[in-house]
DRENLUM-725333 format. One record per residue (C-alpha): x, y, z. Coordinates in pm, whole numbers, padded with zeros to 5 digits, always signed. Each point is the difference from the previous one (the first is absolute). Example, Ala and Ser with C-alpha at 12.3 -4.5 7.8 and 13.67 -1.06 7.14 Angstrom:
// DRENLUM-725333
+01230-00450+00780 +00137+00344-00066 
This chain:
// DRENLUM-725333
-01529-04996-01259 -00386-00012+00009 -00005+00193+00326 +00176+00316-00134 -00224+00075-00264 -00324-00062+00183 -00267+00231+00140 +00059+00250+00303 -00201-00248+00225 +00208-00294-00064 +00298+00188+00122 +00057-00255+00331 +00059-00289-00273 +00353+00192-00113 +00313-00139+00166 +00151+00153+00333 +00330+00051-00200 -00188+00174-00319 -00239+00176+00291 +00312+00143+00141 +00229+00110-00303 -00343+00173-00098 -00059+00187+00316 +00353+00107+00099 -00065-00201+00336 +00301-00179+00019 +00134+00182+00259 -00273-00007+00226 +00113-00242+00297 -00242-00328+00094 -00221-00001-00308 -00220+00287+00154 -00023+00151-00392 -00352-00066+00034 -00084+00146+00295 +00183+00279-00080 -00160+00074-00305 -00370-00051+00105 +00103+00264+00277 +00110+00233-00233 -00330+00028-00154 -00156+00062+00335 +00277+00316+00083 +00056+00278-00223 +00323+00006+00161 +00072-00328-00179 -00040+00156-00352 +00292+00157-00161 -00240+00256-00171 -00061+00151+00315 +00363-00004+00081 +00086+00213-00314 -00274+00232+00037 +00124+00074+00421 +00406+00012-00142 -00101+00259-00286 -00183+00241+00213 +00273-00079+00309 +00249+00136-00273 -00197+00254-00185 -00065+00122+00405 +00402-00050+00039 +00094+00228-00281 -00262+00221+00040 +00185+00096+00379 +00375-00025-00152 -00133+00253-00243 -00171+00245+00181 +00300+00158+00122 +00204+00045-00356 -00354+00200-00049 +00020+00238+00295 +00392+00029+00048 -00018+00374-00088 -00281+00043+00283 +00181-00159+00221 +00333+00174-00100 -00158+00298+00104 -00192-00110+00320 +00365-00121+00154 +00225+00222-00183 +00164-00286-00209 +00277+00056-00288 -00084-00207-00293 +00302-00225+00028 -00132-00049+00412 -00368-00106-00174 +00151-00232-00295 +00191-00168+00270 -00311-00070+00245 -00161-00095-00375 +00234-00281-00065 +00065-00091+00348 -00336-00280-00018 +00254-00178-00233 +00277-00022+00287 -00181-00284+00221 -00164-00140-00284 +00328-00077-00163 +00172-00158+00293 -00273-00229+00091 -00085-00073-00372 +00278-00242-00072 -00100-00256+00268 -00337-00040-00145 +00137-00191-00238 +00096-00227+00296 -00292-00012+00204 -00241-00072-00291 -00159-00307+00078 +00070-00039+00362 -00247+00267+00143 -00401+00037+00001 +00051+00202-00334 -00408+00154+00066 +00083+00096+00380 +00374+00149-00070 -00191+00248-00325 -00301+00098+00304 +00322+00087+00214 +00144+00202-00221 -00280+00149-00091 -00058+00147+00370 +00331+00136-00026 -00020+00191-00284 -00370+00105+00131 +00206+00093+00319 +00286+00188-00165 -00300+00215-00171 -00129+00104+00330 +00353+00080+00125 +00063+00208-00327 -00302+00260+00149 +00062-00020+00364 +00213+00342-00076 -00279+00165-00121 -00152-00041+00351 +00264-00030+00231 +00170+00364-00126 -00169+00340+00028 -00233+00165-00263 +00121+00114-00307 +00100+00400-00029 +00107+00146-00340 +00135+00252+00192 +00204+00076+00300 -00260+00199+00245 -00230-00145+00309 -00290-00249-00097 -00235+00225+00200 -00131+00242-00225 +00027-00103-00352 -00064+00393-00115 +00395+00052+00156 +00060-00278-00365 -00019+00340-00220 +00107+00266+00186 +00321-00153+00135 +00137-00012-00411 -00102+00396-00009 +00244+00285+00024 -00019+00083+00343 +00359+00122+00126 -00026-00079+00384 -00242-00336-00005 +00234-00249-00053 +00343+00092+00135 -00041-00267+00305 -00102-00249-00225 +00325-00157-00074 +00111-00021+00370 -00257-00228+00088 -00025-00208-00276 +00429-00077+00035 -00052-00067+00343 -00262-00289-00089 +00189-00117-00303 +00265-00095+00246 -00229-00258+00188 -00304-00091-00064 -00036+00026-00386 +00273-00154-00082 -00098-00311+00195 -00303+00015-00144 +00066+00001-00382 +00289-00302+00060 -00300-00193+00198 -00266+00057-00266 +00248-00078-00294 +00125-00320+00172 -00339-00120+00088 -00088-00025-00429 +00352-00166-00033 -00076-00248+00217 -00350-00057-00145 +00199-00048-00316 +00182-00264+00124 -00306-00146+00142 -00186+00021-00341 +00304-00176-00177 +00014-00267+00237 -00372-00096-00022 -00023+00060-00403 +00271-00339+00023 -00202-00331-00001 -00318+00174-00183 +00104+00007-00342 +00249-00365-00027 -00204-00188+00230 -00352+00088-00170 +00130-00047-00363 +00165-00394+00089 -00333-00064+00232 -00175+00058-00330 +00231-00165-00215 -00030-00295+00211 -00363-00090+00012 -00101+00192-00281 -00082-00239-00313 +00312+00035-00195 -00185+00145-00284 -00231+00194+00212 +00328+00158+00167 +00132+00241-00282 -00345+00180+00003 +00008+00038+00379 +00273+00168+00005 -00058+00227-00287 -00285+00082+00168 +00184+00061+00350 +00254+00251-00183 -00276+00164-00219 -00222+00084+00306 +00351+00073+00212 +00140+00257-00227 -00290+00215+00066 +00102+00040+00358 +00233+00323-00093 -00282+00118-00198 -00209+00004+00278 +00244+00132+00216 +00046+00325-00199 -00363+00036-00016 -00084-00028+00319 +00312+00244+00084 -00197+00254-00256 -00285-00015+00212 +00170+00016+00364 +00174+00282-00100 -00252+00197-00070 -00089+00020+00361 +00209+00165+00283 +00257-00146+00177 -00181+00078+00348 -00326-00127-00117 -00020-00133+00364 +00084+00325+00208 -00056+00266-00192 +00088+00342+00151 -00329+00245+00157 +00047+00266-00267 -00003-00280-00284 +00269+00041-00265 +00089+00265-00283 +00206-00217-00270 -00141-00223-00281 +00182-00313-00154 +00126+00290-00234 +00203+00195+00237 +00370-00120+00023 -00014-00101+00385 -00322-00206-00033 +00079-00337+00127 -00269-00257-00071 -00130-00304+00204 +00271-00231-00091 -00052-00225+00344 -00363-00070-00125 +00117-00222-00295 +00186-00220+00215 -00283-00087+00255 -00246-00112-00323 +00348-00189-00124 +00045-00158+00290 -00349-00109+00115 -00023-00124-00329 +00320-00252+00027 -00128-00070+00365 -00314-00142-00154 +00152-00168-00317 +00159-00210+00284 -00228-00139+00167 -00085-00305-00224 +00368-00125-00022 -00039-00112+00410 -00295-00221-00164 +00229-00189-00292 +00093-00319+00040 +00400-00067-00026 -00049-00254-00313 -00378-00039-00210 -00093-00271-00243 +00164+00095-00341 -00236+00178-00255 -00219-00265-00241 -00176+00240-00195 +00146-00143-00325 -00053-00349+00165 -00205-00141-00303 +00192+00183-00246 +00329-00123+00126 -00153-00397+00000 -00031+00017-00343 +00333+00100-00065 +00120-00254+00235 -00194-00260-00169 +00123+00080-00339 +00326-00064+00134 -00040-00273+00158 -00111-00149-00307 +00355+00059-00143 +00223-00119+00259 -00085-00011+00387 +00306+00143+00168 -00083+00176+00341 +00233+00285-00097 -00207+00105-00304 -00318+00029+00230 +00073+00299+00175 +00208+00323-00146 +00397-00008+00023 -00021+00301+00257 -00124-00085+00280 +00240-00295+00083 +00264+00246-00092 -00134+00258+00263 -00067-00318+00291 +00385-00069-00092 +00100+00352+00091 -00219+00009+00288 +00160-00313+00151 +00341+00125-00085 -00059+00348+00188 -00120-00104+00349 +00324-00265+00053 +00204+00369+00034 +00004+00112+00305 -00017+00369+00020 +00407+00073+00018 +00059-00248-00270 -00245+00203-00236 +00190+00280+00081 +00315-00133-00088 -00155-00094-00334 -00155+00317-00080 +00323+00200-00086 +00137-00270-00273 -00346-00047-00183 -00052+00371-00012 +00330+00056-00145 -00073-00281-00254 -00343+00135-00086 +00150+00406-00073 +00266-00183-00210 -00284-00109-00260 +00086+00319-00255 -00385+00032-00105 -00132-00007+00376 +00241+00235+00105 -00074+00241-00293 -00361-00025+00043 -00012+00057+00413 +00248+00304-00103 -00247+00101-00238 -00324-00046+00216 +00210+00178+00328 +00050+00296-00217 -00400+00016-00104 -00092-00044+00382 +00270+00321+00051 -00270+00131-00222 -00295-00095+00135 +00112+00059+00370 +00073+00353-00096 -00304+00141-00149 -00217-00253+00274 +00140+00195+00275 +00036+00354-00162 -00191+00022-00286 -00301+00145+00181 +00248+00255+00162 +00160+00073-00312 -00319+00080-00137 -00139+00216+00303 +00306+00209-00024 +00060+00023-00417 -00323+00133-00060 -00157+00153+00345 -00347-00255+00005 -00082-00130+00352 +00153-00326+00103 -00371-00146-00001 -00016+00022-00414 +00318-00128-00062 -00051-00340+00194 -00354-00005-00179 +00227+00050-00333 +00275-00272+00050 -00289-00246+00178 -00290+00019-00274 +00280+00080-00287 +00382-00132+00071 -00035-00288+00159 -00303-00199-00197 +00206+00096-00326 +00305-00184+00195 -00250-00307+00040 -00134-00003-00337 +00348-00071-00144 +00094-00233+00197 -00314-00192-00061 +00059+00082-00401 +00332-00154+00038 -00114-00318+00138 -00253-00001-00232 +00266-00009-00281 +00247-00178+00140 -00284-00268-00007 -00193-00009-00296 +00312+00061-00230 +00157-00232+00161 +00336+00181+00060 +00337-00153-00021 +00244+00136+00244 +00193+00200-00303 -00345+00144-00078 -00064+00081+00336 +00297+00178+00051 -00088+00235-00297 -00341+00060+00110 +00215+00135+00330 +00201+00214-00197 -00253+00125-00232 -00248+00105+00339 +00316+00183+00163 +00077+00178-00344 -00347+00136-00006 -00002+00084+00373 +00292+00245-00067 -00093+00168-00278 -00349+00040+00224 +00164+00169+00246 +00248+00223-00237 -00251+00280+00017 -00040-00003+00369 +00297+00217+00039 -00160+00288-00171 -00347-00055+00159 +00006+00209+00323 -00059+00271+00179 +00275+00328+00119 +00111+00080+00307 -00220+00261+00156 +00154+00318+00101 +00033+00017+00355 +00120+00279+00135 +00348+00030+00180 +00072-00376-00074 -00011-00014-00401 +00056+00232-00326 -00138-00048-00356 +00189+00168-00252 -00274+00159-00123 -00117+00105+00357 +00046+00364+00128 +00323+00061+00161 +00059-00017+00380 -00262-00267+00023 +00337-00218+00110 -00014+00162+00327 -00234+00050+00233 -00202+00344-00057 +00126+00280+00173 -00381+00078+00045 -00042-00248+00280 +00301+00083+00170 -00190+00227+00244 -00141-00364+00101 +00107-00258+00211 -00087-00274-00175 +00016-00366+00145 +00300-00211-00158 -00160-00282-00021 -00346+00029-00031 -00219-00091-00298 -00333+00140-00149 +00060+00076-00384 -00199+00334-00160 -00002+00091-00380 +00016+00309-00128 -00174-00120-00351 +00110+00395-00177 +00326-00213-00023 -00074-00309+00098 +00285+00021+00282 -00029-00201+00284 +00087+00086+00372 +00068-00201+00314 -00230+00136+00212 -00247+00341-00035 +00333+00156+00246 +00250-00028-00316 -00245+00140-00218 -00083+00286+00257 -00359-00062+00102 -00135+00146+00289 -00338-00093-00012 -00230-00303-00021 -00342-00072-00117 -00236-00347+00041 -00266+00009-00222 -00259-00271+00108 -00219-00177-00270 -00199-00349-00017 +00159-00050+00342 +00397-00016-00104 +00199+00273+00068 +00271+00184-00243 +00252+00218+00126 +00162+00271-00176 +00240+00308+00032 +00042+00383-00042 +00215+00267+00007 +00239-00213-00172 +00322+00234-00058 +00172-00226-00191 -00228-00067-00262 -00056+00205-00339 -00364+00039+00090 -00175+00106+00314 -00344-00208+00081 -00073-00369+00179 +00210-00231-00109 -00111-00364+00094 +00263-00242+00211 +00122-00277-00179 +00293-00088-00311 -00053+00122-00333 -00204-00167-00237 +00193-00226-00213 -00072+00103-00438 +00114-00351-00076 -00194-00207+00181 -00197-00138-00255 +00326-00186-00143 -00038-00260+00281 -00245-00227-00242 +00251-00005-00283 +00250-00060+00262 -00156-00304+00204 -00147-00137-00357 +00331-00010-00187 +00125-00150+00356 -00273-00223+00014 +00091-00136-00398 +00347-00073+00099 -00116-00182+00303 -00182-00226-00256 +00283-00057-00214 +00270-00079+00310 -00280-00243+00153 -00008-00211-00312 +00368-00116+00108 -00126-00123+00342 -00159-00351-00116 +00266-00049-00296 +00303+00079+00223 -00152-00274+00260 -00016-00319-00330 +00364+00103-00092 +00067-00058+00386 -00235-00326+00009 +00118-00142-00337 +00414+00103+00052 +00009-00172+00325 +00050-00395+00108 -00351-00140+00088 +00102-00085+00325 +00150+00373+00071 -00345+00175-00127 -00113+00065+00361 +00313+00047+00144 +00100+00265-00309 -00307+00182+00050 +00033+00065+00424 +00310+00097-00090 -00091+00264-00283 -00235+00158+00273 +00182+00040+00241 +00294+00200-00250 -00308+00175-00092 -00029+00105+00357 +00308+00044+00088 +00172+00176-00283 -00378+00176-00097 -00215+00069+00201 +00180+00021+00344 +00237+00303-00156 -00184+00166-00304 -00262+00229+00211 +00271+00121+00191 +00211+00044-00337 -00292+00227-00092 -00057+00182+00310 +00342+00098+00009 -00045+00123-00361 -00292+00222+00101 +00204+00129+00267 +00290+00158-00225 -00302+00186-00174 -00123+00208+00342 +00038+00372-00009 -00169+00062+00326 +00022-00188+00314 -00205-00030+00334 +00183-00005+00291 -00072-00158+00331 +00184-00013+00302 +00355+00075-00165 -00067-00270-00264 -00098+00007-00373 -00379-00154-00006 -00252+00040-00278 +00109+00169-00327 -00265+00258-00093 +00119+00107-00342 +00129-00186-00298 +00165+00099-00346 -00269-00143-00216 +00267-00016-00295 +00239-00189+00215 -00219-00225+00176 -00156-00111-00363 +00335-00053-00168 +00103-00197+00294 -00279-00231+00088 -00082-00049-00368 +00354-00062-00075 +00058-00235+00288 -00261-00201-00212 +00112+00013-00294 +00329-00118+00173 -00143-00325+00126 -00175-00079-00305 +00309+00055-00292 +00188-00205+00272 -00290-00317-00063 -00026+00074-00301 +00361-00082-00019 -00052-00273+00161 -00262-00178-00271 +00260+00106-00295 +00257-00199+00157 -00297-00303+00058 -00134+00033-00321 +00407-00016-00131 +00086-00309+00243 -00352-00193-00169 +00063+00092-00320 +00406-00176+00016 -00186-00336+00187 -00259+00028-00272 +00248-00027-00280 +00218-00246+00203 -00312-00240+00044 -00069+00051-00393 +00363-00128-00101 -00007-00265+00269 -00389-00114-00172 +00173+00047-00306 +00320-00221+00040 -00179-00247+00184 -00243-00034-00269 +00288-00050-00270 +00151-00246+00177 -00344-00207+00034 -00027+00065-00378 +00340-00196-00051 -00064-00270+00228 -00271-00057-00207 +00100-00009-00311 +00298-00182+00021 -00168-00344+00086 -00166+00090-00323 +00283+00035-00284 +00214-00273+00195 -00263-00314-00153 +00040+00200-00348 +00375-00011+00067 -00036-00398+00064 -00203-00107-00324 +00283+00279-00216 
């Protein structure tokens, strides 16, 4: 046992066997662990440092492009004329291919060039960010409104009250819808569901194949920090994402082709559509170099000896006490090599005959099913207000769509990462029993609701609009249309918002509110537009285009902080909820129980919640935009509706896990007590056994 406890440099005099059980080379065919590892110090792609480092920005650059589009769905709501239930579903649909592929994973594990198969899917999802913009350029400029793109001054004075300008108008634009536009809009929409597809499909191998690569040649106790490090640097992805959709959005959609005349609308106005196909060029050049390395990995590298001297001692120590092979080396990994050599004898239909009965064996474990019930109904949560929050937020209280992703992305989401880091942190360093952990659950849900109780009442009120909604304080006949404007013949469908701000009523266009004349007052090289002879409105004078000012806009930080607080509270759960899955489980179904909780997470949470949600925002719409015959972008919400609906749908989701942990916490607490008696009989028996050999001699000298 000399060798072992040696110096560095005598390191040749240690056994090939020891050498080996040391290194983790015992897989490495023809002895070539040598070779192999004096290589690796001549490659940096032979170091699994290096390998972490490339497969936490490749994911970080991953998210960051999944994300981007939960951050501009309103934009592009209104750039295609989308519904909100249309714009959840092209949302989820990412999760469509990556749940049908995700399964087989599983299978191909360690059959493929795990390195080359991450770089490939990489390119895809690089790929499907391309496709997501090729709309943008493929489709003609934007107009927020319905005249020529020739002169932009014909913007303003098509919306005034001009009786004979616009009665052709309709005609043409019926005779177009017929054709061409229609053809158009189902092109451009298809195109970003198939790069949805796309972007599921190559999100497949990154995450399973990268986290068992590092697993594998990581040192084993090197390989829990990796991958806390991989998900810490990962989750900021979304953050990211919203940030850099708070900064595309602040330029205009046409950044590329902007019209001769320039543009009259700020990020303010209503109809301002922001830059939303920027985002995803940045995204995806940034996944499209986060691949590169992976082509550069070897299939299999030397196995981590960072804790080489370290782990000699220990091994010496035990050597010392009994010299069994098996006590050498950690029970895992022959556990894992058994699993791996049971998987690749099934052939492909076999595994899928198998899958079925172990799945229904696996949701028959009470505490697994009641925690994957639990955890689907906090992703219902969290795929709801990822997708619409920053909507929800635009709309409740009137701020540009460029603040609110700066609020969720610098506010919402790095509170949602703190807790689940505090949550690990306790689970660890109290040392949490599964009956504890399940409290800790129940106790973080409990405080997320009562968080969110006051969001109900936190909110703005529906703005009066006039002919489409009536406040019961509001003067009467503001239902209807004015008959002041009736002189006018207004455009149906067309869009451009004034204020009167005497009554803080809002019009359609400056035609409903009987305008006849327009003014552009130039200064510090922008241009604002605004509107006279208003007969409509209480007071004559320019009025400036745009909605009214909002008086409750400054609830939005109380809002997104008392948000924010239960975010901290629900993410707690998220590392508990995983040991209670871990520790309720059969060793040898751990891997197999957790591909199987995500993909029900998938499937029952994040595939249908955003369109759950969308659909919810839809039943709140007052006033609709049509195009071509058929119901596009809503323009007009009822801000009391929409609150008590998308707040509610949370609160929903979260009593229902919430739930959920009562019943765990229940189920533990009966085991507990079972275990107790069990400990308890067992140890009066023993107590007995033993002390009836004792009175029996005592019996024998009586």
């Amino acid at each position: 046992m000399g060798p072992k406890i040696g110096p560095v440099g005598e390191e040749p005099q240690i056994p090939d066997k020891d050498t080996k059980a040391m290194m983790g080379t015992e897989d490495t065919p023809g002895g070539k662990a040598s070779s192999d590892s004096q290589d690796s110090k001549s490659s940096v792609f032979h170091n699994i440092k290096f390998f972490v480092l490339c497969h936490s920005l490749l994911q970080l650059s991953q998210l960051m492009i999944s994300g981007y589009l939960k951050s501009s769905i309103s934009t592009v709501e209104k750039r295609f004329g989308l519904s909100s239930q249309t714009s959840g579903l092209l949302a989820a649909f990412n999760e469509v291919g990556n749940t049908t592929l995700i399964v087989f994973v599983s299978y191909f594990g360690s059959r493929v060039h795990r390195p080359r198969l991450i770089g490939c899917g990489a390119i895809l999802v690089a790929l499907a960010g391309l496709l997501m913009t090729l709309p943008h350029f493929i489709s003609e400029p934007y107009r927020y409104d319905h005249t020529s793109s020739g002169d932009m001054s014909q913007d303003f004075e098509a919306s005034l009250c001009l009786p004979t300008t616009l009665v052709p108008a309709p005609a043409s634009t019926s005779s177009n819808c017929s054709s061409h536009m229609e053809a158009n809009h189902l092109t451009m929409v298809g195109i970003m569901f198939m790069a949805q597809i796309l972007l599921g499909v190559g999100g497949v191998p990154i995450q399973p194949f990268g986290i068992s690569y590092i697993d594998d040649f990581a040192h084993s106790n090197n390989s829990p920090l990796y991958l806390g490090i991989l998900f810490a640097v990962t989750l900021m992805g979304p953050a990211l994402a919203f940030g850099l959709g708070g900064i595309m959005l602040r330029l205009y959609v046409d950044i590329n082709r902007m019209p001769e005349g320039g543009i009259s609308i700020t990020p303010k106005d209503p109809r301002w559509v922001g830059a939303w196909w920027l985002g995803f060029l940045i995204a995806a050049g940034a996944v499209a170099l986060a691949a590169i390395p992976y082509f550069f990995f070897p299939k299999e590298m030397p196995k981590e000896k960072r804790e080489l001297h370290f782990r000699r001692r220990i091994l010496t120590v035990v050597s010392k006490d009994e010299d069994s092979p098996s006590e050498q080396s950690p029970e895992e990994p022959p556990e894992k090599q058994g699993l791996a050599q049971i998987e690749p004898n099934l052939t492909v239909i076999q595994f899928i005959k198998v899958f079925p009965r172990v799945l229904l064996r696996t949701v028959r474990h009470p505490i697994f099913l009641l925690v994957v019930l639990s955890q689907v109904c906090v992703s219902c949560s969290v795929a709801g207000i990822a997708t619409f929050l920053s909507k929800f937020l635009e709309r409740q209280f009137s701020i540009t769509a460029s603040y609110a992703n700066m609020l969720i992305g610098y506010l919402s989401i790095p509170s949602a990462i703190m807790g689940i880091v505090v949550g690990g942190v306790l689970v660890k360093c109290l040392h949490l029993s599964p009956l504890r952990c399940s409290a800790l659950c129940l106790l973080g849900t409990l405080f997320c609701l009562l968080f969110n109780l006051p969001l109900f009442f936190l909110g703005c009120p529906t703005h009066q609009i006039a002919g489409i909604t009536h406040q019961p304080d509001s003067q009467p006949g503001l239902e209807l249309f004015p008959g002041c404007m009736e002189s006018c013949s207004c455009p149906s469908d067309d869009f451009n918002p004034v204020c009167d701000p005497s009554t803080h009523v809002e019009y359609l266009t400056p035609c409903h509110a009987g305008c006849t004349n327009q003014v552009v007052h130039e200064a510090l090289g922008k241009s604002q537009v605004f509107y006279a002879n208003c007969s409509c409105m209480m007071r004559s004078g320019l009025v400036q285009a745009g909605s009214c000012d909002s008086t409750c806009s400054h609830l939005v930080l109380p809002f997104i902080l008392l948000m924010s607080l239960g975010g901290v509270m629900a993410s707690l759960s998220h590392t508990p909820s995983f040991m209670l899955i871990l520790r309720g489980v059969k060793k040898e179904d751990k891997a197999l129980a957790v591909g199987i909780q995500f993909m029900l997470l998938r499937v029952l949470a994040w595939m249908p919640s955003p369109v759950i949600h969308g659909s919810a925002i839809d039943t709140t719409c007052v006033h609709w935009a049509w195009n071509c015959g058929r119901r596009a972008v809503c323009r007009y919400y009822d801000n009391d509706l929409l609150r008590n609906r998308f707040i509610g749908l949370q609160f929903f989701f979260k009593t229902g896990s919430l739930a959920c942990f009562v019943l765990i916490l229940a189920i533990l607490r009966q085991q507990d007590k079972e275990e107790r008696t069990k400990v308890a009989c067992s140890g009066l028996q023993k107590q007995l056994l033993v002390s009836l050999p004792e009175k029996k001699p005592e019996e024998s000298r009586v």
